[in-house]
C-alpha positions, 0 to 999 in steps of 0.5 A: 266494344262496338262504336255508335256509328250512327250516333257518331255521324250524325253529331258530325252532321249536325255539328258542321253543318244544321248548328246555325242559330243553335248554342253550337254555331259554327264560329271559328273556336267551335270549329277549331274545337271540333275539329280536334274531337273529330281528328283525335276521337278515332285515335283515342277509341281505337287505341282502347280496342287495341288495348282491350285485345291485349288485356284479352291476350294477357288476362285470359282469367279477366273473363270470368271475373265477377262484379258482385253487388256493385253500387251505383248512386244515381239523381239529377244533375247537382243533388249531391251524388259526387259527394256521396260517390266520393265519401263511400269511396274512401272506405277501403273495401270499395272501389270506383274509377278515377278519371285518369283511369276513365280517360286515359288508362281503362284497360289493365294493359294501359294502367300498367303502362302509365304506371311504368312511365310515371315510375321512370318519370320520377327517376327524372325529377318528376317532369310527368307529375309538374305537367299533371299539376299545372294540368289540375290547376287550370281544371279547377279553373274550369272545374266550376262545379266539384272537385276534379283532379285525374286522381279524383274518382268519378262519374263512370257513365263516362266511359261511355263516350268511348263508344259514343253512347251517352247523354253526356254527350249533350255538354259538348254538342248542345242539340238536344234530337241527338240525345232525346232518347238517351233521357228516356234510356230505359224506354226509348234505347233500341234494345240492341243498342241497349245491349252493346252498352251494357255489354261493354259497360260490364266489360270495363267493370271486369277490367277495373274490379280484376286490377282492385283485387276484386272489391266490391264496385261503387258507381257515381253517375246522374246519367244512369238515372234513367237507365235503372232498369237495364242496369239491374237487368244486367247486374241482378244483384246491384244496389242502388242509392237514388238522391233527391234535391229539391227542383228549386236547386237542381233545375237552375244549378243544372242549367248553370253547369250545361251553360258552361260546357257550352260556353267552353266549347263554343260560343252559344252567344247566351249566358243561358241558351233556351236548350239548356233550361228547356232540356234540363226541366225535361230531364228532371221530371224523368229522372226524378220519377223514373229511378224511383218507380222502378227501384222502389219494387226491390228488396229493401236491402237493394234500395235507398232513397236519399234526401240531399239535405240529410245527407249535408245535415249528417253525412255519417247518420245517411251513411250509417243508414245505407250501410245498414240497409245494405247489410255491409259492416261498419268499420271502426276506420270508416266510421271515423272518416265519416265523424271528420266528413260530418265536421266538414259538411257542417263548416261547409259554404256553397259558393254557387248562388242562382238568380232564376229570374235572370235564368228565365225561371219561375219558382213557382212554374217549377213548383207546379210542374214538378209537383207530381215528382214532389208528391211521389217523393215525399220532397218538400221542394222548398227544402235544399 
């Protein structure tokens, strides 16, 4: 677990003192916000290195675990990867991190220790637990998107922010010359710091897969888009679920999300900063025909590619396909969780309504750029 020491410096750099006329100028709550990032990022990443030296001292056996053919569902920002993620996960025979296992507990020492407090917490009435419930509550608040709950699973290209070595990066600190490189990963990465990463990224799925009694892994995470590559590399036996959405959806609802990270954690002074709409079509257009062109050259039962308007219209007909594909059974138990996610996805409203007009957006300009990724696609961008 080797910090980004580099990238790391340069974000503090950046964000103290080049920020002005940018989404992240240094107002008086940006610098409060800051500051606590910067006082408590050391401690939260330190005490993770010292916990993997336990879990190292106490799991010896945790080196030769293995992740076999984990699943990883990668796409754009907004084209139904959590709800896919969130879906599969409830079959019992996979497992995927839950965010109070990204943020707070990665190790297997720290999950047994959270776990021992929570069981002295309900000896005491639950203090823990009331806490944890207001906590969720102003999350949800704030959750503008999905669902989120530290009992929710995950997107767990998170965990990269425990090394300081991600795109997600990007919500927090809206300069885009400290992430450039990072929508490009699997060509602009230094190699060695390829390396690192996946490196530590395997290290974390040792620890999760050990503590689920070994089942086979299942990963959520828009940001492992342009990464395909370097993530097959390092698991050659990994499958891979690519949604696609219509730029027309993906593109604005982005813009919105990445707005409101700024927004919380600063004062970008723009209901929608020109770096958001800017970097958000840029992105898209590599993520959209990256994953594909790469993931398109492996076996059929190592790669699907998924349509979100199918997936909305008959989760448990997507799902079927997948599973198929991927030679994994159905069960009678799953196949009926599927039959009650089809109902819900059939009675379900989106609440998030998008003017592209007042984003500064055109329709048709995304059509005309986007035009080449449609094709390749087979992606009618009028669809939803």
């Amino acid at each position: 677990m080797k910090l980004n020491l580099k990238l790391y410096l340069k974000t503090f750099w950046v964000s103290f003192f080049k920020s002005e006329g940018t989404p992240g100028k240094l107002t008086p709550k940006r610098f409060f916000i800051l500051s606590l990032i910067f006082l408590l990022y050391p401690i939260w990443h330190f005490s993770i290195r010292m916990a993997y030296g336990l879990d190292k001292l106490f799991y010896p056996q945790l080196i030769n675990q293995d992740v076999k053919q984990p699943i990883f569902i990668v796409g754009n920002f907004r084209s139904g990867t959590t709800l896919l993620h969130r879906i599969m996960a409830k079959d019992p025979r996979f497992t995927g991190m839950k965010t109070w296992e990204i943020y707070v507990a990665p190790s297997i020492i720290q999950r047994k220790l959270v776990r021992w407090l929570m069981g002295i917490n309900r000896l005491i009435g639950n203090p823990i637990e009331k806490l944890i419930r207001r906590f969720e509550k102003a999350l949800h608040q704030y959750s503008y998107m999905h669902r989120a709950g530290l009992n929710e699973i995950e997107e767990d290209g998170q965990v990269f922010l425990h090394i300081w070595s991600t795109y997600n990066l990007f919500a927090f600190f809206p300069f885009p010359e400290l992430v450039r490189n990072y929508i490009y990963y699997d060509e602009d990465v230094p190699e060695d710091q390829k390396h690192l990463d996946m490196d530590y990224y395997q290290e974390v799925l040792k620890r999760h897969v050990y503590a689920n009694n070994g089942k086979q892994y299942i990963s959520k995470s828009p940001t492992f888009s342009p990464k395909v590559k370097t993530i097959h590399e390092k698991f050659p036996d990994a499958k891979f679920i690519n949604l696609v959405r219509s730029p027309l959806r993906v593109i604005p609802s982005s813009v919105s999300m990445f707005s409101n990270h700024w927004q919380t954690y600063g004062e970008p002074g723009e209901a929608y900063p020109g770096p958001a709409k800017e970097i958000m079509q840029e992105q898209a257009k590599y993520w959209y025909l990256h994953p594909h062109q790469y993931l398109k050259n492996l076996p059929n039962d190592q790669y699907v590619m998924l349509r979100y308007k199918d997936l909305v219209a008959d989760p448990k007909s997507a799902i079927e396909n997948i599973y198929q594909r991927f030679g994994i059974e159905m069960t009678p138990e799953f196949e009926q969780i599927l039959i009650d996610e089809t109902e819900k996805a059939r009675q379900f409203k989106s609440k998030h309504n998008y003017s592209l007009d007042q984003m500064g957006l055109s329709s048709t300009t995304l059509k005309e750029d986007f035009n080449d990724a449609m094709k390749e696609l087979d992606l009618d961008p009028e669809s939803a």
